[in-house]
Residue frames relative to the residue before (quaternion, step in Angstrom):
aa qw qx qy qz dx dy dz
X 1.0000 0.0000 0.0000 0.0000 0.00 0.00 0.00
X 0.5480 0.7423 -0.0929 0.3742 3.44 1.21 -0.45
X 0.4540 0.5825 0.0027 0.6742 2.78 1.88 -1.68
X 0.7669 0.3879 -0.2817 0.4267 3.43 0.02 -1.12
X 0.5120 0.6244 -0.3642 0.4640 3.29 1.05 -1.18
X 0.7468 0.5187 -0.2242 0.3506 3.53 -0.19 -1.39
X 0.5779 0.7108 -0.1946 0.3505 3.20 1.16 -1.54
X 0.6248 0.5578 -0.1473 0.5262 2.85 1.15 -2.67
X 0.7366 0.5903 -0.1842 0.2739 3.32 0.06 -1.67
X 0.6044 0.2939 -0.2397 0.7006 3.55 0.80 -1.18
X 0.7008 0.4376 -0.4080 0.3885 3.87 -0.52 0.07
X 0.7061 0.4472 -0.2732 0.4762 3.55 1.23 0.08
X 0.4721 0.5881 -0.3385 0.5628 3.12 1.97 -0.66
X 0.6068 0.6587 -0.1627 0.4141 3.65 0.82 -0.95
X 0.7331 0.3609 -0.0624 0.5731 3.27 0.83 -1.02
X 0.6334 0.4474 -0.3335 0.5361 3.59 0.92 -0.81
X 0.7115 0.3780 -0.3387 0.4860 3.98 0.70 -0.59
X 0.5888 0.6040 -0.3451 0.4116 3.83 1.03 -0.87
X 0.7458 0.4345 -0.1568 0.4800 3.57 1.01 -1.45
X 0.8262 0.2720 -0.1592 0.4671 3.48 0.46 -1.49
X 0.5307 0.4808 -0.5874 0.3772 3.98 0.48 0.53
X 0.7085 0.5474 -0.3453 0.2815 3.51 0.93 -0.22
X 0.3894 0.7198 -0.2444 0.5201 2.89 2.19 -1.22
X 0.7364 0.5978 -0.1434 0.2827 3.42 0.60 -1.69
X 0.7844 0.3119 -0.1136 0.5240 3.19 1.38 -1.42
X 0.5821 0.4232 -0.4722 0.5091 3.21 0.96 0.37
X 0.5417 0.4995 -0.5763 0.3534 3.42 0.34 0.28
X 0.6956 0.4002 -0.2039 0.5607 3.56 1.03 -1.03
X 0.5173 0.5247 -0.4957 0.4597 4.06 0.58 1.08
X 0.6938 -0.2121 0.3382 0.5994 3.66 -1.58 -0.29
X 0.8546 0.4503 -0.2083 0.1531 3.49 -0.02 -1.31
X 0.6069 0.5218 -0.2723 0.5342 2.69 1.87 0.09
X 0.4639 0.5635 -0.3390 0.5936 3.42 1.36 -0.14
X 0.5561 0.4011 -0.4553 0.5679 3.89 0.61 -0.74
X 0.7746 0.4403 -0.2262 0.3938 3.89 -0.13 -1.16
X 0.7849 0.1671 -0.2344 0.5487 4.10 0.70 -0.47
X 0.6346 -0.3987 0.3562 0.5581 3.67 0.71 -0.61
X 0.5658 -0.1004 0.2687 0.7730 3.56 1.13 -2.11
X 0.2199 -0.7294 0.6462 0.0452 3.00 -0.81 1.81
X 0.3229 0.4877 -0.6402 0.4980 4.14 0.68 0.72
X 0.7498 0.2277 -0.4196 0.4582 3.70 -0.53 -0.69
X 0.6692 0.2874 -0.4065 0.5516 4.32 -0.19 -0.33
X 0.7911 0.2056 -0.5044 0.2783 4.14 0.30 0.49
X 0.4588 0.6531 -0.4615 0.3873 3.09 1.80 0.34
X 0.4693 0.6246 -0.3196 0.5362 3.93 1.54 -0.95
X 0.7166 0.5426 -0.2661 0.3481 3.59 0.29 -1.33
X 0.6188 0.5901 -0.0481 0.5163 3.55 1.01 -1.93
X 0.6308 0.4387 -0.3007 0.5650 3.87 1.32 -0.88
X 0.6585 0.5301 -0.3479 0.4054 3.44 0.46 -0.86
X 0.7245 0.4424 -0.3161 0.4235 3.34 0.41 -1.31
X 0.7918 0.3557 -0.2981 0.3970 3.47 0.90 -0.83
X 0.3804 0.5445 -0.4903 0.5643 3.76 1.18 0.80
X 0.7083 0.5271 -0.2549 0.3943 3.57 0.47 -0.98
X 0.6982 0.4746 -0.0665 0.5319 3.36 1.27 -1.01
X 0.6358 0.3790 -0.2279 0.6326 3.42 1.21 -0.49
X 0.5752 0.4390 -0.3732 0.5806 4.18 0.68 -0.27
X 0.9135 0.1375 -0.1204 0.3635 3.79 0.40 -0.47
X 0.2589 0.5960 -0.5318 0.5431 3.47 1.94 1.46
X 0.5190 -0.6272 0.5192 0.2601 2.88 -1.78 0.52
X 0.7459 -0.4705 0.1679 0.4404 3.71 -0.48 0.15
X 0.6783 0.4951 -0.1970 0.5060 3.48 1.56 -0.65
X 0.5655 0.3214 -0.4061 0.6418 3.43 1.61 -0.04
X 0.1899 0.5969 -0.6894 0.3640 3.96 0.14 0.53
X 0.8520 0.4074 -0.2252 0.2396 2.13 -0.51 -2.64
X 0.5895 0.4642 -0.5106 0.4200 4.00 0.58 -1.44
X 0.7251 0.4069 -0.4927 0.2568 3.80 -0.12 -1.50
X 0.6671 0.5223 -0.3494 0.4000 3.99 0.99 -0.61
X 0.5308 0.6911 -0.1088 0.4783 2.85 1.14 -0.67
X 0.8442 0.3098 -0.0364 0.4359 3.09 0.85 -1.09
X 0.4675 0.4757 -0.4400 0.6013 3.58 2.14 0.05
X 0.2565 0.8399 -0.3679 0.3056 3.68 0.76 -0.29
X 0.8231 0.2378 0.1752 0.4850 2.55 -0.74 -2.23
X 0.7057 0.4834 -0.4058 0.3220 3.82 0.69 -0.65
X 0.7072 0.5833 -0.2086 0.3407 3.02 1.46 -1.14
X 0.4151 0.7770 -0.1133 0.4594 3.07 1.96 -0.23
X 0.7718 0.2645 -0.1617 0.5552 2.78 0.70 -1.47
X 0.5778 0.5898 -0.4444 0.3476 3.71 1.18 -1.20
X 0.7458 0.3758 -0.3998 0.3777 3.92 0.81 -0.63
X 0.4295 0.6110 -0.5061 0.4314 4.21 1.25 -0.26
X 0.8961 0.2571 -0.0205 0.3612 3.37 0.20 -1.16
X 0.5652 0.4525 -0.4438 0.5280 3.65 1.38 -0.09
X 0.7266 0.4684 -0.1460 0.4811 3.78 0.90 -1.72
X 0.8777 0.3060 -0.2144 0.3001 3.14 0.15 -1.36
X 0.8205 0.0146 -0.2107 0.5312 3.28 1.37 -0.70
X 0.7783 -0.5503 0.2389 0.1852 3.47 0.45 1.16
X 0.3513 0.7538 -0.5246 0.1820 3.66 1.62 -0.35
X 0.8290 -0.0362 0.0717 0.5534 3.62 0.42 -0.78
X 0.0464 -0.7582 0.6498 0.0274 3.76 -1.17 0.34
X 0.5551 -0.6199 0.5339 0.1500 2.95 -1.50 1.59
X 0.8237 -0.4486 0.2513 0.2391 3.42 -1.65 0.48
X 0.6739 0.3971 -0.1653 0.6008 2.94 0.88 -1.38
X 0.4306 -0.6666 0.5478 0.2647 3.57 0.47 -0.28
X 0.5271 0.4656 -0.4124 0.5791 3.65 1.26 1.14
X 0.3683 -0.6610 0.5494 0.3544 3.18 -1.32 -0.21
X 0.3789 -0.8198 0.3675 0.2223 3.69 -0.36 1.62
X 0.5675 -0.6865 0.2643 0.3698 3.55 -0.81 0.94
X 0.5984 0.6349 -0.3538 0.3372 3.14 1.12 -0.67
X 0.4949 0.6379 -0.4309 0.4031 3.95 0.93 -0.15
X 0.5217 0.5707 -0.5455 0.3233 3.71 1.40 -0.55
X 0.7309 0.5431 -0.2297 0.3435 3.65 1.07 -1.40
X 0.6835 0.6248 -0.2437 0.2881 3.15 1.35 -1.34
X 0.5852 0.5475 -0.3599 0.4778 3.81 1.30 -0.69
X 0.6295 0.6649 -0.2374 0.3244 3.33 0.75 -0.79
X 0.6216 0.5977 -0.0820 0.4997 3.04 1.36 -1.93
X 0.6537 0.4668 -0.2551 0.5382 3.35 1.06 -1.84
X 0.7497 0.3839 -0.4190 0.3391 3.53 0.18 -0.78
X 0.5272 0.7138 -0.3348 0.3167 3.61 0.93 -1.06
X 0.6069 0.6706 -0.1298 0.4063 2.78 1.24 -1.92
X 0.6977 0.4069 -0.1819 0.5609 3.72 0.43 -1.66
X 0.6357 0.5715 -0.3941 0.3376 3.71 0.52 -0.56
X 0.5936 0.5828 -0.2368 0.5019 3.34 1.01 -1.64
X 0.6872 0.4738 -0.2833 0.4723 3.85 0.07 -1.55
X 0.7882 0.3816 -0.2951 0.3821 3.81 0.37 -0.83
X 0.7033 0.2625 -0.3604 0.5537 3.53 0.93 -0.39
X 0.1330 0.7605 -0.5662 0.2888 3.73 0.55 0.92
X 0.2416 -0.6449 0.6408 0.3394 4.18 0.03 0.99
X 0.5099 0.6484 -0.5140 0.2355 3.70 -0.07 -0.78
X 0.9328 0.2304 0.0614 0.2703 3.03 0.56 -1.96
X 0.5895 0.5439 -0.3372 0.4929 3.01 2.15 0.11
X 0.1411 0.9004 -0.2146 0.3511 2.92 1.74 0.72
X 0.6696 0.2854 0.2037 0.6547 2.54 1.75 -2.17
X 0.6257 0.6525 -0.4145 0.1046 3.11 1.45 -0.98
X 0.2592 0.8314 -0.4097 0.2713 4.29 0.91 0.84
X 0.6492 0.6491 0.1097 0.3811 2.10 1.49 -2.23
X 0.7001 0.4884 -0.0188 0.5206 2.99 1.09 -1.85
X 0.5736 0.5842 -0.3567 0.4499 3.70 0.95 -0.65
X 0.7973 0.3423 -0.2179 0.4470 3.32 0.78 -1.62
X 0.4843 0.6039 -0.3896 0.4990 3.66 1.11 -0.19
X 0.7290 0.1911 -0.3827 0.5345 3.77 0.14 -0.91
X 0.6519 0.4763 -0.5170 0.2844 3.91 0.32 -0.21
X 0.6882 0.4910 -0.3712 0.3839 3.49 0.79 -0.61
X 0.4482 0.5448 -0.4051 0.5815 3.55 1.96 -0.83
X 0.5931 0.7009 -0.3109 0.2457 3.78 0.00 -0.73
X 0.7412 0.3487 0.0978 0.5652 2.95 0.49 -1.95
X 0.5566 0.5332 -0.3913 0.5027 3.93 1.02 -0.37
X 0.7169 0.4140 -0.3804 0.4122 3.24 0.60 -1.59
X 0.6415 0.5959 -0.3807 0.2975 3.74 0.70 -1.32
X 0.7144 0.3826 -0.4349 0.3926 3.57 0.87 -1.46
X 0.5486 0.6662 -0.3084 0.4002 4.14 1.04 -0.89
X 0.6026 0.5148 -0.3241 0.5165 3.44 1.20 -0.62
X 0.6101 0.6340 -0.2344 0.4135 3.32 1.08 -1.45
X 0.6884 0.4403 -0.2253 0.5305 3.89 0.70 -1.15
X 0.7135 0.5810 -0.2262 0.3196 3.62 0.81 -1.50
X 0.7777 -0.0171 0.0917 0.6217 3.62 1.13 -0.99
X 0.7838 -0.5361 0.2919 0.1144 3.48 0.74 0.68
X 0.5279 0.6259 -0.3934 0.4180 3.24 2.17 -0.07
X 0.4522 -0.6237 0.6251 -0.1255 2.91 -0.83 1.90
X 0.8413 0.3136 -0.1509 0.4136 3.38 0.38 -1.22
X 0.4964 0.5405 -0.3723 0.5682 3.59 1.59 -0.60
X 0.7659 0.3953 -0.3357 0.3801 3.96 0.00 -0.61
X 0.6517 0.5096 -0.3494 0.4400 3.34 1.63 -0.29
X 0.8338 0.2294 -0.2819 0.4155 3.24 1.20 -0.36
X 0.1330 0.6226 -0.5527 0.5378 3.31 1.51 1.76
X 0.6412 0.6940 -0.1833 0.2714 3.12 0.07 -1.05
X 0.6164 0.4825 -0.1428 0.6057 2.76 1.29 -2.36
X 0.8254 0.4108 -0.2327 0.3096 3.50 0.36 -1.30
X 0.6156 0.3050 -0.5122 0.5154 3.71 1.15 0.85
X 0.3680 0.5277 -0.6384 0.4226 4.09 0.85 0.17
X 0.7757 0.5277 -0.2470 0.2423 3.81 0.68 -1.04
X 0.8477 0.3872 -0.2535 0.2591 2.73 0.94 -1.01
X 0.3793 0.7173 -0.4819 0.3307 3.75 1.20 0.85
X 0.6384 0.5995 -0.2511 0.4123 2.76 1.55 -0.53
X 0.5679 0.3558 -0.2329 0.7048 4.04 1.63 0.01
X 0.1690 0.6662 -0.7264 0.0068 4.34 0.19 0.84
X 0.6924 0.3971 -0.4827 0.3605 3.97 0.08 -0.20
X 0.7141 0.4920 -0.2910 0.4040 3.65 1.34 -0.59
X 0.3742 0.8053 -0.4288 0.1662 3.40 1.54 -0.50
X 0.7708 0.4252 -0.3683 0.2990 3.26 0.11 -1.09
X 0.3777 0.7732 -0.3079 0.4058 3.76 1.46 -0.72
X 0.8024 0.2962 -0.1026 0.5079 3.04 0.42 -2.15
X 0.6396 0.5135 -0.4337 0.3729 3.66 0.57 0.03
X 0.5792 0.6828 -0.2932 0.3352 3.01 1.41 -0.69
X 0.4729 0.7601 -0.0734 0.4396 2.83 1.62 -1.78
X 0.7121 0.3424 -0.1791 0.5861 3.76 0.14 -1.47
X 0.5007 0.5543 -0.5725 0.3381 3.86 0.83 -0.48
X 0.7291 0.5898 -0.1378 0.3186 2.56 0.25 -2.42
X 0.6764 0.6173 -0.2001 0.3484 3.66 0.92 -0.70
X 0.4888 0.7510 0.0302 0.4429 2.44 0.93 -1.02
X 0.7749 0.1369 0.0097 0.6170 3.31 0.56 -1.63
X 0.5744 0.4613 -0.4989 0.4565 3.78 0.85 -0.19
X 0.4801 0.7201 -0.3993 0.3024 3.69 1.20 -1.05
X 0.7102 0.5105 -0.0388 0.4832 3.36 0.97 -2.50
X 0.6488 0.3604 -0.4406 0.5050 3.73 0.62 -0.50
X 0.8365 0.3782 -0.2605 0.2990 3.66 0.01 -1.36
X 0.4121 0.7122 -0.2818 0.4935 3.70 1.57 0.34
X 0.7375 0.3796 -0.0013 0.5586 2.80 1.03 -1.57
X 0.6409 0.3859 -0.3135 0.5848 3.97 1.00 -0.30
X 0.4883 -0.6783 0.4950 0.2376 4.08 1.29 -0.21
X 0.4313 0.6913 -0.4510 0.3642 3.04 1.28 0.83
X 0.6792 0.0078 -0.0146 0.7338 3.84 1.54 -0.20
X 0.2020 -0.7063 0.6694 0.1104 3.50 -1.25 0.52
X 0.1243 0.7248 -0.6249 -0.2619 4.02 -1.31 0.15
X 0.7854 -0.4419 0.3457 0.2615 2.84 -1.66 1.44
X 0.4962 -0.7033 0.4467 0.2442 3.93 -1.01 0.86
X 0.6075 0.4128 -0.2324 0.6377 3.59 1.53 -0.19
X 0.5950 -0.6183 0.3827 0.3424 3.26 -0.70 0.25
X 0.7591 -0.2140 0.0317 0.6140 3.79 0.05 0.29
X 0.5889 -0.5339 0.3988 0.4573 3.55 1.27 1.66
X 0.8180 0.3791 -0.2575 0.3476 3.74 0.07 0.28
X 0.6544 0.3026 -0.2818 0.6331 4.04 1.53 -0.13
X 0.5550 -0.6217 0.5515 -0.0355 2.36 -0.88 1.93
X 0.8791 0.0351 -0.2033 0.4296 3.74 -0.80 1.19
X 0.5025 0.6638 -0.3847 0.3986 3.44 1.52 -0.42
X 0.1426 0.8147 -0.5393 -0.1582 3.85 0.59 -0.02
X 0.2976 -0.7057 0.5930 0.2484 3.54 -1.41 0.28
X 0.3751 -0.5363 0.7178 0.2375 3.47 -1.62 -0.14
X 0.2935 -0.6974 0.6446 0.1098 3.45 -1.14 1.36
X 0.4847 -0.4834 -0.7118 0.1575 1.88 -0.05 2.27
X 0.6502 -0.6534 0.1563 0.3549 3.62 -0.80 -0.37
X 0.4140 -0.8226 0.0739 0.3827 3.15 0.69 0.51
X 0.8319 0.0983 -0.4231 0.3453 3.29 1.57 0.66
X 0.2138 -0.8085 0.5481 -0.0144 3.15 0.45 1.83
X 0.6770 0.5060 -0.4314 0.3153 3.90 1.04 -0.66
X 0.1960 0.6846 -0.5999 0.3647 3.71 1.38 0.50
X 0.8889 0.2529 -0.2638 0.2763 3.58 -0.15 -0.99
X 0.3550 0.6751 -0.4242 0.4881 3.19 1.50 0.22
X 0.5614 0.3948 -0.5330 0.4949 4.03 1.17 0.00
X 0.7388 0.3780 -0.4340 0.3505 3.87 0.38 -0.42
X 0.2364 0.6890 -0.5064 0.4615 3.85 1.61 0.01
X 0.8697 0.3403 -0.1156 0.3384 3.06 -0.41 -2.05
X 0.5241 0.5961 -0.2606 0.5496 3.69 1.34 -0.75
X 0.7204 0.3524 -0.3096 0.5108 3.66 0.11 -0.31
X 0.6409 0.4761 -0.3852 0.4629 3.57 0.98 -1.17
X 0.8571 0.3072 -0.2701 0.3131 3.70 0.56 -0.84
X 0.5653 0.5559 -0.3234 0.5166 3.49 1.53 0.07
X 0.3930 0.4133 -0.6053 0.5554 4.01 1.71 0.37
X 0.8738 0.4234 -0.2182 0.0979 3.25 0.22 -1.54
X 0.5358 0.5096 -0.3333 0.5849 3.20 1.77 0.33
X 0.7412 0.4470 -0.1999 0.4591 3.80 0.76 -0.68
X 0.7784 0.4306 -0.1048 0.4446 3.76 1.23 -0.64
X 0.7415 0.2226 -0.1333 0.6188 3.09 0.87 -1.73
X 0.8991 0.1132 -0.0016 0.4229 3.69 0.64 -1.00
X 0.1297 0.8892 -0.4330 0.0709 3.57 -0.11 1.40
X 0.4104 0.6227 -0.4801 0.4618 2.69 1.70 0.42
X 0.6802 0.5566 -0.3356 0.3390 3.43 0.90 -0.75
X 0.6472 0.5641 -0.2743 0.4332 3.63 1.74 -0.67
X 0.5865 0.5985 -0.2457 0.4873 3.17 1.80 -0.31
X 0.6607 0.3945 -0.2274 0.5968 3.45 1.29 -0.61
X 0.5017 0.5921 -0.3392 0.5317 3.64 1.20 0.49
X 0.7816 0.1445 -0.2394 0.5576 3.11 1.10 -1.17
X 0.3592 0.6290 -0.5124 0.4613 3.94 0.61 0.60
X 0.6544 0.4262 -0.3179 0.5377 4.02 0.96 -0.63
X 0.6876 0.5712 -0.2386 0.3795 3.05 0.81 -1.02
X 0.6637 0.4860 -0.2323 0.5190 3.18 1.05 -0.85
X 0.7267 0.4149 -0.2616 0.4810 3.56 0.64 -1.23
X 0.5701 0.4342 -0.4299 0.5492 4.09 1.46 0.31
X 0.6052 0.5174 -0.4195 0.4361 3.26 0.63 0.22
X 0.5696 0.5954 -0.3914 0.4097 3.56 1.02 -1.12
C-alpha cells in the first residue's frame, strides 16, 4: 500500500510540473496580457499562492530550501539577466514571481528524486535522462546552431562525476530545465540573444540553449552550502561522522 502511495504521489508531482508550467507561462506572455490585462501581476498572484501552499505543508528543512531558494535565485536572476545579459524577460524587468519560483523548482526536483518509488529505478533513470540529455543538446546543436548550449552540456557531464550521491537530482534538474527553458521561450515569456551575451562573436546560442541547466549546479550548490554552513552545521557534521564511520 505504500508502494502505491509513492507510485500515486510521484505521478502527481509529474503532472503538476508537466501541466501547470505551461498553464503558468502563458499567463505571464502576450497571451496572457490579451486574457488578464498584464498577466505578470495574475502570474506573480498565482506563483505566491503556490509558494504559501508549499511552504505551510513542507517540513522544516524544506522551508529553509524554499527561503533559501528565493535568495540565491534572485541573485543569480540579476548577475546574469542585468548584469550580464544571457537572456532578458519580456517586459524588460525581472518578474516578481521568480523570487518563489526557484525555490518551488528546487523543492520540487528534490521531493521527485528522493521518491522510494523511483530510486528504485533510480540506475536506470540516470542513464535514460543522460542519454535523453545529451541527445536533445547534440539535436539542438544541428537544429538552430546552439554552439553555446552543447558547450555548456558538455560542461555539465565533465561535472557531473563529480556529485555520484547527488547525480540523480542533478539529472533530474537539467530535465526539468530544460523543458521550463522550451515552454517559456516559446510562450515569449524571456528571449536569449543569438550571440552569446550579444557580444562573442562566433559563439552562437539557441534561444534557448540546451544546457543552461549546467548552472543550476551552482543554484543548487549555494542553496545547499548556506544551508549546511550557516543555518545548519550541525547537520553537516553529522553527515560527515557517517561518512567517516563508512569508511572505517
Amino acid at each position: 500500500m505504500k508502494q502505491k502511495y509513492n507510485s500515486r504521489e510521484l505521478l502527481r508531482y509529474i503532472l503538476l510540473l508537466l501541466i501547470g508550467i505551461p498553464i503558468f507561462l502563458l499567463t505571464d506572455s502576450p497571451a496572457g496580457d490579451a486574457l488578464f490585462g498584464n498577466g505578470q501581476y495574475a502570474a506573480n498572484l498565482l506563483v505566491f499562492l503556490a509558494f504559501i501552499r508549499a511552504y505551510r505543508s513542507a517540513t522544516s528543512r524544506s522551508r529553509y530550501v524554499l527561503l533559501i531558494g528565493m535568495l540565491v535565485g534572485l541573485t543569480g536572476e540579476f548577475l546574469f539577466s542585468k548584469v550580464l545579459g544571457m537572456y532578458h524577460y519580456r517586459l524588460d524587468n525581472i518578474p516578481l514571481w521568480l523570487a518563489f519560483a526557484h525555490g518551488l523548482i528546487f523543492a520540487w526536483v528534490y521531493k521527485v528524486s528522493r521518491n522510494k518509488s523511483l530510486r528504485k529505478h533510480q540506475k536506470t533513470l540516470q542513464i535514460i535522462l543522460l542519454i535523453g540529455g545529451m541527445s536533445y543538446s547534440v539535436i539542438w546543436f544541428f537544429w538552430v546552431n546552439d554552439v553555446f548550449g552543447l558547450m555548456t552540456a558538455a560542461a555539465f557531464l565533465l561535472i557531473l562525476p563529480t556529485v555520484k550521491k547527488s547525480r540523480l537530482f542533478f539529472l533530474i534538474m537539467f530535465a526539468v530545465v530544460c523543458y521550463i527553458e522550451q515552454i517559456g521561450t516559446a510562450t515569449g515569456c524571456w528571449y536569449w540573444p543569438e550571440t552569446t551575451l550579444h557580444m562573442v562573436n562566433g559563439l552562437a546560442s539557441g534561444n534557448p540553449p540546451s544546457g543552461i541547466g549546467v548552472f543550476y549546479f551552482l543554484f543548487d550548490a549555494a542553496v545547499f552550502w548556506i544551508y549546511l554552513y550557516i543555518l545548519h552545521p550541525t547537520t553537516r557534521l553529522r553527515y560527515q561522522r557517517l561518512r567517516n564511520i563508512s569508511k572505517a
